[in-house]
N, C-alpha and C positions, 0 to 999 in steps of 0.2 A: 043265643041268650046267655049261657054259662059261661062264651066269653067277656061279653058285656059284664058281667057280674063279678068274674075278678080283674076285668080293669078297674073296676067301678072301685073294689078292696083294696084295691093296689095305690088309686087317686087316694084316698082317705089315709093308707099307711103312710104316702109320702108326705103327704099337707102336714100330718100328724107331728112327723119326721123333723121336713124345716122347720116348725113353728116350737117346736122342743130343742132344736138345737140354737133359733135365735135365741130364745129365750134365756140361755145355757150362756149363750156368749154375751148377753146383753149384764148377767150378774158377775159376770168373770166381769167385766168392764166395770162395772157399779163398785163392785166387792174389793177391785185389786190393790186398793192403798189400807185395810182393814188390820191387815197384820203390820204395820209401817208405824213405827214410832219417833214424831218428825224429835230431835235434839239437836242437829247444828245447823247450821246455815245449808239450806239445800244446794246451794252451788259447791262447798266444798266438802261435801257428802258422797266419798265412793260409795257406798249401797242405796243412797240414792238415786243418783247420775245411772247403774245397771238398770234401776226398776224401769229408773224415768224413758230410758231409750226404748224401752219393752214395750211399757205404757202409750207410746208416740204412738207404733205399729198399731197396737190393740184400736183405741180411737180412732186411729184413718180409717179402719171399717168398717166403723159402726154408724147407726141413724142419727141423726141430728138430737132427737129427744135425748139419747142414750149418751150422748156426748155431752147434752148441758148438765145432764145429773151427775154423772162423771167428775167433770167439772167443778161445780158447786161442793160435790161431798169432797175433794181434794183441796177445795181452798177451806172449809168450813173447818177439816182437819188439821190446817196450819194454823188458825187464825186463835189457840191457844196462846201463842208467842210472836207477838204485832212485829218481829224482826222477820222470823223466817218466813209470816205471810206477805210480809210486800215483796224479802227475795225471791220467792216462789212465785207472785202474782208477774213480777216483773221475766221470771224466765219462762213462763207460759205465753205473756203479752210476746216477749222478742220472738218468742216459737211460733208463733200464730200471725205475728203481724207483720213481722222482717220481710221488704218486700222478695229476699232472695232466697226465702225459707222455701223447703219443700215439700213445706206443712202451713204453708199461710193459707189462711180458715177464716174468714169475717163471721161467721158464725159461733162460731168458739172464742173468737174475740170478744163479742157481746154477751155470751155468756160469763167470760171472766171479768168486764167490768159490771154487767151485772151483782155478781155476785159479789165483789168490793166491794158495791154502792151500799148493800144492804148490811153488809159487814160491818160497814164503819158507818153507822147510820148515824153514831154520835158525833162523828169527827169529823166535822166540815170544811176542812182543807183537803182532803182525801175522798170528802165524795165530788169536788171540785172538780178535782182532778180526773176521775172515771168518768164523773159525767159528762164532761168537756169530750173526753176519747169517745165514749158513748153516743154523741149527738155528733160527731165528725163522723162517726162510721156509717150512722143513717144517714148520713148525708145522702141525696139523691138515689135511696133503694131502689131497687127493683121492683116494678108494679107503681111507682111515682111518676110525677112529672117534673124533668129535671129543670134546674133550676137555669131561669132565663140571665142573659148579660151582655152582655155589649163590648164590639171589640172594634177597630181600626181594619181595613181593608188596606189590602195594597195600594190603590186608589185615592185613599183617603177618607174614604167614606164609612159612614158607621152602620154598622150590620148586628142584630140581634141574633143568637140562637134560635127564637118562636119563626123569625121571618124567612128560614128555611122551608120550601115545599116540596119534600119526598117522601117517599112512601117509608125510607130509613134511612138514618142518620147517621154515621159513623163519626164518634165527636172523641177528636184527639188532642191531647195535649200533651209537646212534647217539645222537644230544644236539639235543632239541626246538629250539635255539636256529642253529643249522645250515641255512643254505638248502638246500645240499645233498640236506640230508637230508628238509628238506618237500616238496621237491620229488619223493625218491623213495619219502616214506611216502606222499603223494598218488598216484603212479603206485601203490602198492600197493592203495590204496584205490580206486584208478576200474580195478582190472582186474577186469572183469566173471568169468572164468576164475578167479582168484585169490579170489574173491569167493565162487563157486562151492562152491569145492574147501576155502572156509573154514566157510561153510556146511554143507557136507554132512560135516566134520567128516573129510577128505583128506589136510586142511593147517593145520595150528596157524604163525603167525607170531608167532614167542618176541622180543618188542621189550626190549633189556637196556639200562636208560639207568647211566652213566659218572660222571658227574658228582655236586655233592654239594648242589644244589639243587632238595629236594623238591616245593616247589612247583611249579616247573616240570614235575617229573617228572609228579605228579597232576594236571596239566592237560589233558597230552598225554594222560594213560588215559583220561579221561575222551571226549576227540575218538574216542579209538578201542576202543571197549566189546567190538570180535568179537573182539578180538588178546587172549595172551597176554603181560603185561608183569612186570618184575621191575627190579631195583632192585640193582647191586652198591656197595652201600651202604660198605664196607669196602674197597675196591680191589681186589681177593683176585686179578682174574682178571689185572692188572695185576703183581702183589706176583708172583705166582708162574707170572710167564709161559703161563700155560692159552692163551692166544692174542696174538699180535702183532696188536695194531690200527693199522696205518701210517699210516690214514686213517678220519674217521668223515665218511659212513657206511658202514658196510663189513658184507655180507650173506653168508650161506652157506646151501648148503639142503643138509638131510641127509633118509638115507630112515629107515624106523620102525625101523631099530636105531641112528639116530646115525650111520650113515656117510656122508663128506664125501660128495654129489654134485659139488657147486660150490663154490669157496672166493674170495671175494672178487671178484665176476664182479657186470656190472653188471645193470640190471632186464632193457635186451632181451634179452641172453642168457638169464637166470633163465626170464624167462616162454617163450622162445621152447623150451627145454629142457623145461619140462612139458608145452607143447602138443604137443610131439611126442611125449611120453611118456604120456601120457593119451587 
C-alpha cells in the first residue's frame, strides 16, 4: 500500500513537472521577440538574422496554438513600419512555404497570412493578396473532399477523379522529366506494401501528368502499367484553381469517398500512415 502511495507522489510530481515546464517553454516562445527593437530592414539586420535562426529552432518544437501566437505577436511587432512588415512577412512566407525549406509548415503559413489579412484590414491590395495565398492553401485540406476533374487517358477516354473505386487513392501529380519525381515514382514502385494494396485492388495510384508533351507522357505509362494515369491535357486543373500545385511532385491520398487523408506530405510519411492503418 505504501508503495502505491509514493508512486501515486511521484505520478503528480512528474505531471506537475511537464506541465511547468511546457508552460516555461511555451512563454520563452511567446516572450522571445520582447526585448527586439525592429529599426532596418529585417533581412539586413545581423542581430536579427542571430535571433531569427534561434527563433526557427524554438517554433519547430512547439504546439501549433503556441506557434500561431508566436507568429502573430512577431508580425504585429513589425507592423509599426509597413517596410519592415511585408520584409519580414515575406521572409517568414519563403521560410515556411519554399517547397525545399526544412521548415515548410502549411500551418504557420496560415497563420502568417492570417495575420496580414487582419493587419492591413484597410488596405485592399494587400488583403488581396493574403487572401488569394490564404484560399490556395485551403485548397483541398485535410478532413475535405478533394476536388473532382477530368483528365484524358492513354486511351483516349475521359476519366474523373470520383470515378475511382478503392478503398485509397494515391493522387499524383508530377512530370516524367523531374528527378524529384523519379525518384519518388520509384519509391512507389519498390514499396512492397504499396505494391500489395495495388494488387489486391486497396489502392489505385491516379498518376495526373501537367505538361503538354505527350510523348513523354506515354512513356512514363508504359514504365508503369498497375497505375492509373491521366493526362490534363487542357490545363483545366490549373485554369480553375481545383488544386495549388506549389511543387511537382506533389502527392495526396484520399479514402473511397475522395476525402483528403494527406495533402502534400512526403513518401515516408504516406507509407508510414497506411502501415499503421492497415
Amino acid at each position: 500500500m505504501r508503495y502505491f502511495r509514493i508512486l501515486n507522489v511521484l505520478l503528480i510530481f512528474l505531471s506537475t513537472f511537464l506541465c511547468f515546464s511546457v508552460t516555461k517553454a511555451e512563454t520563452k516562445l511567446t516572450e522571445y521577440w520582447n526585448n527586439f527593437e525592429f529599426r532596418n530592414n529585417p533581412k539586413d539586420d545581423p542581430e536579427f538574422k542571430i535571433l531569427y535562426r534561434k527563433y526557427l529552432s524554438l517554433i519547430a518544437e512547439s504546439d501549433s496554438v503556441t506557434q500561431a501566437i508566436s507568429i502573430k505577436n512577431l508580425l504585429l511587432k513589425a507592423s509599426l513600419d509597413n517596410k519592415i512588415l511585408i520584409s519580414l512577412s515575406d521572409m517568414l512566407d519563403l521560410t515556411y512555404s519554399y517547397p525545399k525549406s526544412q521548415y515548410k509548415n502549411k500551418y504557420i503559413c496560415q497563420s502568417i497570412y492570417e495575420t496580414m489579412i487582419d493587419i492591413n484590414s484597410s488596405n485592399g491590395d494587400d488583403i488581396k493578396i493574403y487572401t488569394k495565398k490564404l484560399n490556395r492553401l485551403k485548397l483541398n485540406s485535410e478532413g475535405k473532399i478533394a476536388n473532382d476533374f477530368e483528365v484524358v487517358t492513354p486511351t483516349g477516354e475521359h476519366l474523373y477523379l470520383q470515378e475511382l473505386d478503392t478503398d485509397y487513392t494515391l493522387l499524383l501529380f508530377y512530370d516524367p522529366d523531374c528527378e524529384t519525381c523519379k525518384h519518388l515514382t520509384n519509391s512507389i514502385s519498390e514499396s512492397q506494401l504499396l505494391c500489395n494494396m495495388i494488387n489486391t485492388k486497396e489502392l489505385s495510384v491516379f498518376a495526373v501528368y501537367l505538361e503538354k508533351e505527350p510523348h513523354k507522357w506515354l512513356n512514363f505509362v508504359n514504365e508503369k502499367p498497375n497505375w492509373i494515369h491521366g493526362w490534363d491535357r487542357n490545363n483545366l486543373i490549373d485554369e480553375y484553381d481545383l488544386y495549388y500545385l506549389e511543387s511537382i511532385p506533389t502527392i495526396y491520398l484520399l479514402d473511397k469517398e475522395k476525402k483528403v487523408i494527406k495533402k502534400d506530405c512526403n513518401f515516408q510519411e504516406l507509407e508510414s500512415w497506411i502501415k499503421d492503418k492497415t
